[in-house]
N, C-alpha and C positions, 0 to 999 in steps of 0.2 A: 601400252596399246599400239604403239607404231611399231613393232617389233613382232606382235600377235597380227597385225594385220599386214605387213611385208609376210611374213611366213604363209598365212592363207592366200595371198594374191601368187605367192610363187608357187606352191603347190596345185590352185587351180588353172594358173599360166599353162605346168605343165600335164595336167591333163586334160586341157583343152587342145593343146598340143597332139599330145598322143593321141587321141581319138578322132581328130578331126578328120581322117581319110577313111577312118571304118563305120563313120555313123549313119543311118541309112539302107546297109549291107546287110541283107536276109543272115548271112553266114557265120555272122559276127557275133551270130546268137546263137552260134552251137552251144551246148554245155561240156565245158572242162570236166567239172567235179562240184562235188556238194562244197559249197561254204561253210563253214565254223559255223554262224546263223540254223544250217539246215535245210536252206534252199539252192538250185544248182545254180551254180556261177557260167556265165556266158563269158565268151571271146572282149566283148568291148571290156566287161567289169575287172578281168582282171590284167587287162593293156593297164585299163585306166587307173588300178589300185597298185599295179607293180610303177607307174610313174610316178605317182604320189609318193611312194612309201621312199623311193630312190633322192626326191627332194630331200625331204625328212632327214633321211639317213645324214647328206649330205650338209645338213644346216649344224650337227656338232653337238648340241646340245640334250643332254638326259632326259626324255620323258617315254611316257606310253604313250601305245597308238590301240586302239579301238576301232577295227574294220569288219564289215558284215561276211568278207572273203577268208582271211585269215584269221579272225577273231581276235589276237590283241599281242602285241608285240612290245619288247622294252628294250627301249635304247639308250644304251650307256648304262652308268652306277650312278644311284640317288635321284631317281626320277622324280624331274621339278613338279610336272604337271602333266595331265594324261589329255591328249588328242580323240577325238570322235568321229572317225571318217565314213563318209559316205562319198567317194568321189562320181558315180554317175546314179543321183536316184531320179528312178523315171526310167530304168533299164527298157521294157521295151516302146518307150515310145521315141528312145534312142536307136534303138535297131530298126524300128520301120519309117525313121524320117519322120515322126512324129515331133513338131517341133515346141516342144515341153518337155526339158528334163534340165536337172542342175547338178552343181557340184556343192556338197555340203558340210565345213568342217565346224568343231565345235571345239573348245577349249575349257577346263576345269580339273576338279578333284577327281574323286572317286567315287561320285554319285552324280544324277541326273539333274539333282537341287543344287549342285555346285558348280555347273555350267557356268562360265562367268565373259566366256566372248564368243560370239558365234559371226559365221561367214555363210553366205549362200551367195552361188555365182548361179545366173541362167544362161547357161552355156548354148543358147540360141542367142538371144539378145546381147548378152554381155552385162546385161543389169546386177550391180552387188547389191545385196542386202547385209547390213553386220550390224550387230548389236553389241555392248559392255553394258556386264550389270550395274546399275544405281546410272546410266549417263546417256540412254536413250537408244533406239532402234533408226537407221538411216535407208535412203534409197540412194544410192550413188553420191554419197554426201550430203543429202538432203534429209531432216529428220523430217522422220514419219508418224504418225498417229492412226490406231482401226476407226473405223468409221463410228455415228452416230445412231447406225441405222437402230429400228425398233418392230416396223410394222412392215417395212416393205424390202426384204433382204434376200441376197445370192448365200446358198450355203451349198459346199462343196461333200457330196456324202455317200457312202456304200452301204448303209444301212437303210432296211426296209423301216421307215419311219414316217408315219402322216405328218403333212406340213399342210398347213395355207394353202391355198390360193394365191395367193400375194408372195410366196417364198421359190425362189427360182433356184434349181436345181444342180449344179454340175458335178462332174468325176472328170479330171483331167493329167492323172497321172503319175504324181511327183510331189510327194505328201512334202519334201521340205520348200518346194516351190511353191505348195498353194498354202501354208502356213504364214509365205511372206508374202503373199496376196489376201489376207485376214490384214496383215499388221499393216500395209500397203491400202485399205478399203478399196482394193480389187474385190476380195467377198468379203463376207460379214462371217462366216462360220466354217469351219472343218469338222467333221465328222467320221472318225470310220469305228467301228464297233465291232470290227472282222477279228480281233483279238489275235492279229500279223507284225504288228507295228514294232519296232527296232528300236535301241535307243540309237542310232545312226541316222535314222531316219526323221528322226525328231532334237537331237539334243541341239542342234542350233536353232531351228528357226522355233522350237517354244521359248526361248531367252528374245527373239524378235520380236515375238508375238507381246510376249509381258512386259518388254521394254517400248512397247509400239502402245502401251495402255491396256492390253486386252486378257485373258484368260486363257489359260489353257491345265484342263484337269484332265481324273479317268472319267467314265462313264456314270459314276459313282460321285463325283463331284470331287472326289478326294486329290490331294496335290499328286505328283505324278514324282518320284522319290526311290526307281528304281538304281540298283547297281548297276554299274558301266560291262553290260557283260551282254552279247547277241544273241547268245540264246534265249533271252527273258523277253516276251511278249506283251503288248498293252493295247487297251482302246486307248482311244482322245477323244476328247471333245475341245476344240481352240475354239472361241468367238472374239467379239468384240466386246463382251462382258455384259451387254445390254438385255443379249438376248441368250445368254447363258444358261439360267435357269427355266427356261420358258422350253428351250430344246432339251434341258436334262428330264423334262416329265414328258417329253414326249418318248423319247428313248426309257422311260422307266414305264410307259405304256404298254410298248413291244416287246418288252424282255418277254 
């Protein structure tokens, strides 16, 4: 573990590094070129994924890298364990000064089930979030637990779906930052059903979220057990497990 998590602090050091002088800057989001993924890559994404990858390179040891930019890279012979990068998701609420967006790596095999240590940096705040599987979800070294809620909850969603009265609403930008605000009981639920979602975008903070106590499946209830590969797309549904099933019939109303 101290070894997985010195290599996430240094790779997010330096691309909070790299990007601190261009975030904010309308221009910063021109588009280079299509990412591996199939969406066009901006100026900040790949400052911020050509810094990452230059840690990496640099730390010596054998594994694969998994990026939404280049799509996946292997370094050295006999790769121990394959990396999951997201180094700025939240792209444009980083280009317009919007202050929510993080840096998000994950660690594991060669599927999304075998995720086994995840890092999220909020590179506004500076808040970590890291989880190891079987040994708990943290906020800055603090463990953390999802909330209790049941009746009266925040759920973060882009899906046209009837809620409550009582269920307050948001979309803030940064699906692996608001996934550590589920595990964090900042909200109670994540939702998006745009069928966009990356495993970059999620392979850390759903190891957060289930190590924080809470759930997180497809849309379908089913585990989420995709290959480490950008082009492959999913919904989610994260909660706090309480209200889990109460939101999968609401979303199985609107299909």
């Amino acid at each position: 573990m101290v070894y997985m998590k010195k290599l996430c602090e240094d790779v997010s050091n330096a691309v909070q590094e790299a990007i601190s002088n261009i975030v904010g800057k309308i221009d910063n989001g021109a588009i280079l070129y299509m990412g591996a993924d199939g969406t066009p890559t901006t100026k900040i994404d790949d400052v911020a994924e050509r810094a990452a990858v230059r840690v990496l390179k640099e730390d010596g040891r054998p594994f694969n890298i998994i990026s939404e930019e280049m799509g996946s890279m292997t370094i050295g012979e006999g790769a121990e364990f394959t990396i999951v990068l997201d180094p700025v998701d939240g792209t444009h609420n980083a280009i317009h000064g919007i202050p929510f967006y993080s840096f998000s790596m994950a660690i594991g095999g060669n599927d999304l089930s075998q995720i086994y240590y995840g890092h999220i940096r909020d590179l506004v705040t500076g808040d970590v979030y890291l989880a190891e599987k079987a040994r708990g979800a943290f906020l800055n070294g603090k463990q953390i637990h999802v909330s209790n809620n049941t009746k009266e909850y925040c759920v973060s969603t882009s899906s046209q779906i009837s809620l409550e009265k009582n269920c307050k609403i948001r979309l803030l930008g940064s699906v692996a930052l608001e996934l550590c605000y589920v595990a964090s009981q900042k909200l109670d639920a994540v939702i998006d059903n745009r069928n966009n979602l990356r495993v970059t975008d999620i392979a850390a903070g759903k190891l957060i979220v289930e190590e924080a106590g809470g759930m997180v499946t497809d849309y379908m209830n089913e585990p989420l057990k995709l290959p480490l590969d950008v082009r492959q797309k999913m919904r989610i549904i994260a909660s706090n497990g309480r209200i889990h099933g109460e939101l999968l019939g609401k979303l199985k109303g609107c299909r």
